[in-house]
Each structure stands twice: as structure tokens, then as C-alpha cells.
N, C-alpha and C positions, 0 to 999 in steps of 0.2 A: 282249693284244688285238691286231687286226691293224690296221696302220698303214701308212700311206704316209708317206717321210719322204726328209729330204735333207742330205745330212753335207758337202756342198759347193755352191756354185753354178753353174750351166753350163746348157746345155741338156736338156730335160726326158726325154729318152730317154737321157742320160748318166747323171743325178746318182739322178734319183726311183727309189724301191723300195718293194718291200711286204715290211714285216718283221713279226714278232710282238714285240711289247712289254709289258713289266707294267704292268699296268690301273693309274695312276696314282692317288695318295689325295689327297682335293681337305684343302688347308691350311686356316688360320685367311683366312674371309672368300672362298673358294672353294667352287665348284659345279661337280662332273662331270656330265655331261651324254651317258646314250646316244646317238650320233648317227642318224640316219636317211636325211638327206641333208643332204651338203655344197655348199655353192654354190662356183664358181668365177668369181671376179674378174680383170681384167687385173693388178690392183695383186696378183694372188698369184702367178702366173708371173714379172711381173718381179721381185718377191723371190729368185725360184727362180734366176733368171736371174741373176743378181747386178748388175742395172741400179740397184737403189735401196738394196741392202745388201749387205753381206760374206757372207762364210763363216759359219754357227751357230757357236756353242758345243756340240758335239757332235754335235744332230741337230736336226733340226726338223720339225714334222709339220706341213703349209700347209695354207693356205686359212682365212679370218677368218670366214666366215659359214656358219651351220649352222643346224637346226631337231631337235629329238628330245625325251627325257623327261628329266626332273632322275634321276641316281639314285643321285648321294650329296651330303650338305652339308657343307660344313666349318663348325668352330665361328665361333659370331657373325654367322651367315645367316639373315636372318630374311627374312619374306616370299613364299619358294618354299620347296614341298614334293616331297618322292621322288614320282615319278610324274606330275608336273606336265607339261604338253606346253609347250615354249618354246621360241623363238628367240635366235640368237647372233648376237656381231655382233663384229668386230675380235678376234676370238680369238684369234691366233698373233703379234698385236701386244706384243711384248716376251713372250712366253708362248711356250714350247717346244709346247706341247699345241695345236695349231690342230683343224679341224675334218674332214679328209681321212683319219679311225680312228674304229675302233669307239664309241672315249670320247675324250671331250676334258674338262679341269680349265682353266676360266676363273677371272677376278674374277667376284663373283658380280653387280657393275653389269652387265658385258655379258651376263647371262641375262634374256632379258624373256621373262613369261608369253604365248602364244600362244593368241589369243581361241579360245573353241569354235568359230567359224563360218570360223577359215582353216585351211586344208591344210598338212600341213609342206613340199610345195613351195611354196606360197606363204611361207611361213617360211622356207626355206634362202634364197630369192631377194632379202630385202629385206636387211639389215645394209647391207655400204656403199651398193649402189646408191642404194637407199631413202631412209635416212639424209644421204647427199650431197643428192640431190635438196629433205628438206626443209629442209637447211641454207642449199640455193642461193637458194632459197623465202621466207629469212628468218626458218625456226624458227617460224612460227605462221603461222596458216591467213587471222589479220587482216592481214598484208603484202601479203597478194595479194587480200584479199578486193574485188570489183568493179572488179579491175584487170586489164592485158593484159599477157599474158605470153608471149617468143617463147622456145622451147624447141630449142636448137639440137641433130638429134641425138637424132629424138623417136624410134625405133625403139630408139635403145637401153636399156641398163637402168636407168641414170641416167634418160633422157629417157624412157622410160614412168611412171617413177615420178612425175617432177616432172610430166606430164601429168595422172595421174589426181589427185595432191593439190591442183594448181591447181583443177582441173576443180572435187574435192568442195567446192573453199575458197569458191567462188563467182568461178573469174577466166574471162575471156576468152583463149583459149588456142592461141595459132598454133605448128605445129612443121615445121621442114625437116626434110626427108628425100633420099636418093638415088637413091633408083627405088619404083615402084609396091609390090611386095613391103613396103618399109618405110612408105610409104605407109598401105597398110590396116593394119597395125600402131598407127600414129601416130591414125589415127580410129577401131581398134577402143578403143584406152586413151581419148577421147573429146577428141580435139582440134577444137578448131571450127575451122580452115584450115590445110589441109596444104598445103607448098610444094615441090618438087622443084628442090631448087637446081643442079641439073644441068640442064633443060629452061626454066627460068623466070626473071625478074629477079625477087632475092627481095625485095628493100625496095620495087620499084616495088608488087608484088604483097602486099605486106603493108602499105604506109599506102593504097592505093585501096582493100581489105575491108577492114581493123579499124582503120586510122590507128597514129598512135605506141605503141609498149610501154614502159611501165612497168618491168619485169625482164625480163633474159634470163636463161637459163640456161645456160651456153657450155662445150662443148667442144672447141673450136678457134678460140683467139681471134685467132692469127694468119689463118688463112685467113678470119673472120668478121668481124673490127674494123672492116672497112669498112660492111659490111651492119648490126652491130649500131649505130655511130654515125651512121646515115645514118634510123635507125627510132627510136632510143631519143626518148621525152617526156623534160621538162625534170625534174630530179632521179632519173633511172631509176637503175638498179643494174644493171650487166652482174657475174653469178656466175660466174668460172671453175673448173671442178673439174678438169681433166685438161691435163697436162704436153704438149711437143709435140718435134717437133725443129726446128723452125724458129722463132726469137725474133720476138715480133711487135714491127710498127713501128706505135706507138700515138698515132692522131692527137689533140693535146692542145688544139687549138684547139677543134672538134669538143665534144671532152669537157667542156673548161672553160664553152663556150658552153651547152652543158646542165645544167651543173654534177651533171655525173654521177660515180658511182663505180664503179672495179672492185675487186668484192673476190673473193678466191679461196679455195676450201675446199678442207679439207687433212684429213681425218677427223683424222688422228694427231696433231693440234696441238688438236681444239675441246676449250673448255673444259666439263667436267663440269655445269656448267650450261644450257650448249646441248645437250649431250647430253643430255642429261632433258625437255628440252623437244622435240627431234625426236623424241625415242623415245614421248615422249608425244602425239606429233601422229600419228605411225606408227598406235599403236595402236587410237587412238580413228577414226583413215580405216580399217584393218581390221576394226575392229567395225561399221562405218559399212557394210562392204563395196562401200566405196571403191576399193580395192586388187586388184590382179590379177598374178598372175603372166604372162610374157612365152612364149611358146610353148618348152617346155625339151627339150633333149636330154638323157638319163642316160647314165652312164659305168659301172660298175664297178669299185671301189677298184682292184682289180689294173689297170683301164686309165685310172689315174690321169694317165698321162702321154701319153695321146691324149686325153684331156679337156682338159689344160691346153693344149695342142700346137691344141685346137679356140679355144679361146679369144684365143688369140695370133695364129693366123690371123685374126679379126674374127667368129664364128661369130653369126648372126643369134638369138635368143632368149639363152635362160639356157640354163648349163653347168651341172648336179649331178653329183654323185659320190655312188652308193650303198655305204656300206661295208657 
């Protein structure tokens, strides 16, 4: 099969190659999976990079999230069949086989069936993003049900997702954004008040239209911590999902006085229990056709590494890679 892979970590024009490899045979409790198209994550270039991991064990083929047909099962797999259209999610997590080749060999938990009524771009696109987002969310659609929720970050992929799920869940849904461009992004996904925290005071602007939030969803809680405890209601939950380089200084008077919580999501640490729960929220907002894909750019396996190279720049929409 043809692969893209990386036998060292470094920068994406150095390390990344398109080789041919034997079509792997999925084990006991394993599902190969034709791919169609692979998504690209930040969390998969800094792999590449070697910000968050070493060197592989021989080789590694990136990128966790994918969409294509089942088309072989390993023994003790029940539930999916050959031919089946599905979605991947954390694939290349502890797993040589990621989603950036022809075929990928996951556990057969990260294969979820992909309703008839979504696309497999909309399938390559959710795994973490998606998944983060309903974790930030609280894993059910009753944590936010008739509550407000500020979405820090709403143009991205995280933050489109957690938009539309609050939205289908029944919440009140404010997102910052940094210019118009992400702007109408942040209201096409169905945000009832966009804020441009570049141009605007965002707490003044967000308790005069909606009053206090409930949940945040936060990707920069250093640059944010002031804004999110200046808006959070009493008992809120500020969700961190993304790492920074700046350590925040986190005001505890503030917090305590709301007697808030921050909790931070980490895909690679939730528990298998949570995971069955967002995957299950996922699926049933995608049959709902709740769920949208973000405007996507495609790549070309062989230009695997100006795809990732797009996405490490900040590249507005989703990154796919057609193998």
C-alpha cells in the first residue's frame, strides 16, 4: 500500500515520505480500514515534530482521524462488517498504522459506523476535534441543555464542533473570534453572538446580550482567564483542551468566589467510558444532521507534508489528505 510515514522526528519537509508498504493484517480485536480521506490535526504534526513524542519504533504512519470502508476484521470483532462506511478516531495513538495510507489497522473501538446521511469529509473531520469538543461539553447534550455557553475559538475545529453540539443540545451559544472571516464561520456553525476580541471588550459584550456562561470551552486559557472569570455564573466549568507556551496566572479569588472548576481534556488519557459516551453523542448529532464539516482544503498523499506544513501554519477550515 502507499503510505506516508516518518522514521524520525523533525520538521515535515525533512522527516515525512511516501513509501510503499504491505497492506497490514488487522489482529485479534482489530479493523483495517480502506481510507478515503485522512484528516489532519495540530496534535499530528506536533507528533511529527517531536514536541509531544520521541522518535517511533521503526516507522510511523500519522494522523489519528480518518473516514473509509471497513475491509478486513480481525478475529473477536463484532458489530462492523467489510464494506461498512466508518469513521476513525486516535488511530496512530500507540498504533504504528495511522490514517495518512491507503489502509490503516486500528482497535476495532476507534472504528465507528458512519451514518448514511454524512460524507466522509464530514467523517475524516470529526475524531479529535469533535470528540474534544463533546468532552469539553460534559459528554452529554443534558450538561448544556438550556445553558450558556462561551466557545472560545469558534472558527476552529474544536470550536465549530462544540458550537454546533451546544446549539443541537438546546444551549445559548456565544463564540470569540479574530476577524470577520472567522466571524461568519462561527454564525454559519449557529452561534447566537459572535464577539471579535480584537475590536470589542469581550466580557462587557457578552454579560450586556446573554449575561453569565455557564461553560466555557477554552483554548487559550492564559490569554483568556481573565475574560472567562470576569463572565463565568456561579458553579460554571471553564474546559481546557489545548496546551500553550505561556503558563497562565490563574486568578483563585475569582474562581473560588464562583466556586468554579477548570477541567482540562486530554483525548489520550479519557476514560473508555467517556469515550462511548462522546462517540455516542457524535453520532446521534450526525444523524440529527446537526454536524457540518468546516470549509476543507485537500492535499494529496505525496503532498503530505505541505498539508501538515498548512496546518502548523494555523490554516483556516480542515486539512484532509486524499491517499
Amino acid at each position: 500500500m502507499k503510505a506516508a510515514i516518518y522514521r524520525k522526528t523533525g520538521q515535515a519537509q525533512d522527516v515525512l515520505e511516501v513509501v510503499e508498504l504491505p497492506v497490514p493484517e488487522p489482529k485479534a480485536g482489530e479493523v483495517r480500514v480502506a481510507i478515503s480521506a485522512s484528516g489532519v490535526n495540530p496534535t499530528d504534526w506536533k507528533a511529527r515534530a517531536g514536541l509531544t513524542s520521541g522518535d517511533p519504533d521503526g516507522f510511523q504512519v500519522p494522523h489519528h482521524d480518518g473516514a473509509g470502508r471497513v475491509d478486513a476484521i480481525g478475529p473477536g470483532v463484532t458489530g462492523l462488517a467489510v464494506g461498512q462506511r466508518v469513521w476513525l478516531y486516535l488511530a496512530a495513538a500507540e498504533n504504528r498504522y495511522g490514517t495518512a495510507a491507503e489502509f490503516a489497522v486500528v482497535p476495532a473501538e476507534k472504528v465507528v459506523p458512519l451514518p448514511d446521511n454524512a460524507s466522509d469529509e464530514l467523517g475524516a473531520c470529526l475524531g479529535v476535534p469533535a470528540l474534544t469538543a463533546a468532552y469539553c461539553l460534559g459528554g452529554d447534550p443534558d450538561a448544556v441543555r438550556g445553558r450558556t455557553v462561551l466557545v472560545a475559538g469558534g472558527a476552529g475545529a474544536v470550536g465549530h464542533f462544540a458550537i454546533e453540539f451546544a446549539k443541537h443540545a438546546g444551549a445559548t451559544v456565544v463564540a470569540t473570534v479574530s476577524s470577520e472571516e472567522k466571524g461568519e464561520l462561527a454564525r454559519a456553525a449557529g452561534a447566537d453572538l459572535v464577539v471579535n476580541y480584537r475590536e470589542e471588550d469581550v466580557a462587557d459584550r457578552i454579560l450586556k446580550s446573554v449575561g453569565r456562561v455557564d461553560r466555557v470551552v477554552e483554548v487559550a486559557l492564559a490569554a483568556n482567564i481573565r475574560i472567562d472569570t470576569a463572565v463565568i455564573a456561579p458553579r460554571a466549568v471553564i474546559a481546557v483542551y489545548a496546551g500553550e507556551g505561556q503558563e497562565p496566572r490563574i486568578p483563585l479569588l475569582e474562581l473560588a468566589q464562583a466556586n468554579a472548576m477548570i477541567q482540562f481534556a486530554l483525548m489520550y488519557t479519557v476514560s473508555r467510558e467517556d469515550f462511548d459516551r462522546v462517540v455516542s453523542w457524535t453520532n446521534a448529532a450526525m444523524e440529527a444532521g446537526a454536524l457540518s464539516a468546516l470549509p476543507i482544503t485537500e492535499y494529496s498523499l505525496d503532498d503530505v507534508a505541505a498539508a501538515q506544513l498548512a496546518v502548523e501554519k494555523g490554516a483556516v477550515g480542515k486539512v484532509l489528505v486524499r491517499p
